[in-house]
N, C-alpha and C positions, 0 to 999 in steps of 0.2 A: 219791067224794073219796079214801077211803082205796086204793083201787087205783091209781088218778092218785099220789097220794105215793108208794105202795111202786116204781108205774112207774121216779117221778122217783129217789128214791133209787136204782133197781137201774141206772137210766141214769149212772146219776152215778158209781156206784163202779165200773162197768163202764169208764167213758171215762176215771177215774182211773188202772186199773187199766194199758190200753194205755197212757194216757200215761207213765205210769209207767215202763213195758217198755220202750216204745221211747225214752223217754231214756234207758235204762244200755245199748240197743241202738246207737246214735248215739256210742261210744265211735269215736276216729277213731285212724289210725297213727301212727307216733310224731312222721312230720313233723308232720301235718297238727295233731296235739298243741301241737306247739311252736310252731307258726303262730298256732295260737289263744290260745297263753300272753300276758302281756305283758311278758315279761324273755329273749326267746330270740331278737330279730331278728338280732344279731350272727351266732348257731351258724346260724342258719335261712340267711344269707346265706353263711357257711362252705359249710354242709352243699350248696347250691347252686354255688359256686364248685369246689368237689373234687369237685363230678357223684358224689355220694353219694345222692343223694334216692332211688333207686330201691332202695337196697341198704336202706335204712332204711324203707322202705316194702315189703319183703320179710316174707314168711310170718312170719319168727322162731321164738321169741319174741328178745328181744333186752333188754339192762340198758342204758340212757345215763346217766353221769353229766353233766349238763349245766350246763355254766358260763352264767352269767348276764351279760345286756351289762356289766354291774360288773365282774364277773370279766374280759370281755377286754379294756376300756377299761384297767384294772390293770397290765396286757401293756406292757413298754417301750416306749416314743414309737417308731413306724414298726415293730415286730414283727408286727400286724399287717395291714397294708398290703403286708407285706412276703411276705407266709405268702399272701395272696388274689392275691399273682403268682405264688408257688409252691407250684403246688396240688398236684404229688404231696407235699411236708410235710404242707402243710397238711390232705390225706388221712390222713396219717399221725399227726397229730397229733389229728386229729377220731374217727378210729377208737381210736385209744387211751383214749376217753371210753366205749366201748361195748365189751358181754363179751355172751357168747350165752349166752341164757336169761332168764327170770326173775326175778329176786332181788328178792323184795320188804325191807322194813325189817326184817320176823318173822323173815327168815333171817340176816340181818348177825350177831346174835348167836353163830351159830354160826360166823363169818368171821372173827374176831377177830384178826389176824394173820397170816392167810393172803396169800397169793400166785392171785388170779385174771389166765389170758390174757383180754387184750384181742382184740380184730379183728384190730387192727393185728400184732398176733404178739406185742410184749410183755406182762408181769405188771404190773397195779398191784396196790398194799399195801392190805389194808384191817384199819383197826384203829379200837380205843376206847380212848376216854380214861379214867381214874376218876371222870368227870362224864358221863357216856355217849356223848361227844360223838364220833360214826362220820366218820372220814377215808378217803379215796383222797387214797395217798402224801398228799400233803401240803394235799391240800385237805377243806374240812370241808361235808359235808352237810348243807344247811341246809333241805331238803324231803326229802321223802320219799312213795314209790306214788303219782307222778301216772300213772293207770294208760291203755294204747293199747290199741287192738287187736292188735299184735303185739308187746308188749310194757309197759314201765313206765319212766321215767323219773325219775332222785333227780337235785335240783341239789348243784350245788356252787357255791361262794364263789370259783374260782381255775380258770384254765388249767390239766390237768396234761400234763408232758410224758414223752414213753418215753425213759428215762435214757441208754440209749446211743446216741441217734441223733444223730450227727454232724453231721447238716446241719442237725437244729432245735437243735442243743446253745443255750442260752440264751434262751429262748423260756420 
């Protein structure tokens, strides 16, 4: 009897143990992340419209700030309608959401007003408030280290866009 139990327990925290493993092994990329999310169908439909999905599903690692369907329903009436018929923008604008590397929330601290490039070739701002509350340019963070395999994704509350670009100027 007492063998049969130690059996059972040694079986049990053994199959605990893989199961265990292989859920933190079962972390997926950043698409396949945001697929699974339940607030990213909008970017997920972007990110397939601007023929991105491979580039985001590259080694990395990679940062996304990702706007939430709230965030681009927010977007002026036809902005975006307008951006999934013109997909190099809207390339441009979706890469502006992503910086190579990294950057979990532990390191924003040390961010505090810096200037990180984007993909896309410009810098967004990243700063804090006196309430700690962490912005890109002008949108606020309202998750943080949904972690990928190639990467990590922070939401954000808002579209942002790369300030000098004349063709998305107002988006």
């Amino acid at each position: 009897m007492k063998k049969t139990m130690l059996l059972s327990f040694v079986l049990i925290a053994f199959f605990t143990v893989v199961s265990l493993g292989s859920a933190h092994s079962h972390l997926e990329d950043i698409v396949d992340t945001a697929i699974a999310a339940d607030d990213f169908e909008t970017l997920v439909d972007a990110v397939v419209a601007a023929d991105l999905v491979d580039a985001l599903r590259a080694e990395g690692p990679f940062t996304v700030f990702a706007p939430t369907d709230e965030a681009f329903a927010a977007l002026p009436e036809g902005t975006l309608e307008s951006l999934l018929e013109d997909t190099d923008a809207l390339a441009d604008i979706l890469l502006y959401h992503v910086v190579s590397g990294a950057v979990f929330a532990e390191d924003v601290v040390e961010l505090d007003g810096a200037e990180v490039e984007t993909l896309q070739g410009q810098s967004v701002t990243i700063t804090i408030d006196e309430d700690g509350n962490v912005f890109v340019d002008d949108a606020q963070v309202t998750q943080t280290d949904i972690e990928a395999t190639n990467g990590v994704i922070h939401v954000l509350d808002a579209v942002i866009t790369p300030p000098e670009d004349t063709e998305t100027e107002g988006y």
